[in-house]
C-alpha positions, 0 to 999 in steps of 0.5 A: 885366172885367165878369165880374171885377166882377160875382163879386167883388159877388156874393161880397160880396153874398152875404157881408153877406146871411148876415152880417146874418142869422147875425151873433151866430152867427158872432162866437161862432165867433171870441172877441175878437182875441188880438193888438192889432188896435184893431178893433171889437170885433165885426168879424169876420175873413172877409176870407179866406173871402171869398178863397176863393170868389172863387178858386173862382169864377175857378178857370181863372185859377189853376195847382192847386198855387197854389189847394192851396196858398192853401187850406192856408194858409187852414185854417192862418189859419182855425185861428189865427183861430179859436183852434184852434191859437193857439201862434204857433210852432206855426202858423210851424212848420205854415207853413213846411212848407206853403210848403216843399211848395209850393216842391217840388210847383210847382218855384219857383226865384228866378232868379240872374240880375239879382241880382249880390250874391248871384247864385253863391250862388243858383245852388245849389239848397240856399242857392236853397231856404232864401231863397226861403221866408225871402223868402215867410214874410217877405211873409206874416208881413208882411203879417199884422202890418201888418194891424192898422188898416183897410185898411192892408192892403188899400191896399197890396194895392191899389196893389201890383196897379196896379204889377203890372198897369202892368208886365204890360201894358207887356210884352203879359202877361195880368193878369187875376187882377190885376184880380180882386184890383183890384175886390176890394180897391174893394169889400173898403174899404167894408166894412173901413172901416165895421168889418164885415169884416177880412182876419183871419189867413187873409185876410192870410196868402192876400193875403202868398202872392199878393204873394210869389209875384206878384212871384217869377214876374214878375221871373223871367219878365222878366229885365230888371227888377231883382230889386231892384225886387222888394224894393222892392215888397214892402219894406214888409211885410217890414221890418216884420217883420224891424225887429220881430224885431230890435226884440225879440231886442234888448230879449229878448222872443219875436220870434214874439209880437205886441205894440204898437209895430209902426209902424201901431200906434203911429201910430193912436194918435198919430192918436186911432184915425184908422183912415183917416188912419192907412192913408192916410199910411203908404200914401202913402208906400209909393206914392211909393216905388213909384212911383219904384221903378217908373219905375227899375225897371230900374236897381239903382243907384238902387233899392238907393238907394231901398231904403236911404231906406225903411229910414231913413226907416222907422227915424227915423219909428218913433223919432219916434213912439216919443218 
C-alpha cells in the first residue's frame, strides 16, 4: 500500500515541480478549452499525462493489450486536447477503431449469463461485439462529458474504486490497482480544486476505459452478481450521454457537439460556479444509488428498480433546473 501512495506522490510531486517551472510554456501548448468547461482559464489538462506514468510506474499491475490500449486512447485525447484533431466525428471514428482492436487483440466477451432480457441475443459473437463497444464508448464519452466542473469526475472515480475494492475483497480478489486509482484520485482533488490540473480529454478518456473494462471483467469473473449491478455503476456517465444524444437529435442539432445544458452545467451555474458544491451534490446522489446497488447487488429486481429511479430522477432534476 506504501508503494501505492509514494508513486502516486512522486508522479504529482514531479508534475507541479515542472508546472511551476514551465507553466507559460505548457499552457501555450493548449489554447483555450474548446467546449464549455467553466475552468480557469489557465488549468491545464495533464490529468491524462499524469496517468500514464503512473501506469508506467505500476506496469506488473497491468495486462500489455490494456496498457496499448490506454495509450492509444491517450494519444487519441492528447490530440484532441491539443487541437491536433478537433473534429469530434474524427476523434469517435479514431475511438471505435482503437476500442474494436482492443476487443479483437484481448478476446473480451460480456458473458450471457445473469443477463436474461438479452442473454440469446448475446450468445452470438456479432450482436456480443457491437454491444460491448456501444457499453465502452458509452462509458468514456461519458466520462469525458461529465468532466466539465472540478472533480465531478473524479468523485465518481473515487467512490466507483471504493465499490469495486468492497466487492473484490469479499470475494478473495486482488484489487491492487484499485488502490492505485484510490490515492490518485485523494491527491488528483487537491490540485483539481485549486485549478492547477484537469483530466482534460485524455485523462478522462483513460479514467472511461479503466471504469468499462473494470466493471466487464468483474461481473464476467463473478457470476453471481447482477449485470445490472454493472449499469447501475456505470449509469451515470452513460445516461449522461445517451439523455444528451437524444435531448439533440430532438431539437436537430449534431449529437457529437458539445453544448451547455448537460446536467453538471446547468447546475454550476444555478450554484453561482460552486465547483465543489456542484460535484458534491450530484455525487451525493450517485453514491446513494450505489450504495443500495451494492447491498442488492445480487437481485435484479430491485436493481432495474433502482435503474428506473435514476433515470426519473435524472430526468425531473434536469427540467427542473432547465426552468
Amino acid at each position: 500500500m506504501l508503494y501505492y501512495i509514494f508513486s502516486n506522490f512522486i508522479i504529482f510531486f514531479i508534475a507541479f515541480f515542472v508546472l511551476k517551472k514551465n507553466k507559460l510554456k505548457i499552457i501555450k501548448l493548449f489554447s483555450a478549452p474548446k467546449e464549455e468547461h467553466n475552468y480557469n482559464k489557465d488549468i491545464l489538462p495533464l490529468g491524462g499525462i499524469i496517468l500514464i506514468f503512473i501506469f508506467l510506474l505500476n506496469i506488473v499491475s497491468f495486462s500489455s493489450e490494456i496498457l496499448i490500449c490506454l495509450f492509444l486512447i491517450f494519444i487519441l485525447g492528447f490530440f484532441s486536447d491539443t487541437k491536433i484533431v478537433n473534429n469530434p466525428s474524427v476523434r469517435f471514428i479514431l475511438m471505435i477503431l482503437v476500442i474494436i482492436s482492443f476487443i479483437f487483440y484481448s478476446g473480451l466477451t460480456i458473458s450471457p449469463k445473469n443477463f436474461p432480457v438479452i442473454g440469446k441475443l448475446m450468445e452470438n459473437k456479432l450482436f456480443n461485439l457491437f454491444f460491448l463497444l456501444i457499453c465502452i464508448l458509452l462509458v468514456i464519452n461519458g466520462s469525458n462529458f461529465i468532466d466539465g466542473v472540478n472533480n465531478n469526475l473524479n468523485f465518481y472515480f473515487f467512490y466507483f474504486n471504493i465499490i469495486i475494492m468492497f466487492i473484490k475483497y469479499t470475494y478473495q480478489i486482488d484489487y491492487d490497482y484499485n488502490l492505485i486509482f484510490f490515492f490518485f484520485s485523494i491527491i488528483f482533488f487537491y490540485f483539481n480544486h485549486k485549478n492547477v490540473l484537469m483530466f482534460g480529454d485524455s485523462g478522462s478518456y483513460i479514467v472511461g476505459f479503466i471504469i468499462a473494462i473494470e466493471i466487464i471483467y468483474l461481473t464476467n469473473e463473478l457470476q453471481d452478481i447482477s449485470k445490472y449491478f454493472a449499469i447501475i455503476m456505470v449509469i451515470y456517465p452513460c445516461y449522461e450521454v445517451l439523455f444528451s444524444v437524444i435531448r439533440k437529435i430532438i431539437i436537430k442539432i449534431n449529437p457529437l457537439y458539445p453544448d451547455k445544458k448537460h446536467l453538471h452545467l446547468i447546475l454550476i451555474r444555478k450554484n453561482n460556479y460552486n465547483h465543489f458544491r456542484t460535484s458534491f451534490v450530484i455525487n451525493l446522489f450517485n453514491f446513494i444509488i450505489f450504495l443500495l446497488g451494492l447491498y442488492f447487488y445480487k437481485d435484479d429486481i430491485v436493481l432495474i428498480f433502482l435503474i428506473l429511479t435514476y433515470i426519473i430522477s435524472y430526468n425531473i432534476y434536469h427540467q427542473f433546473l432547465s426552468r
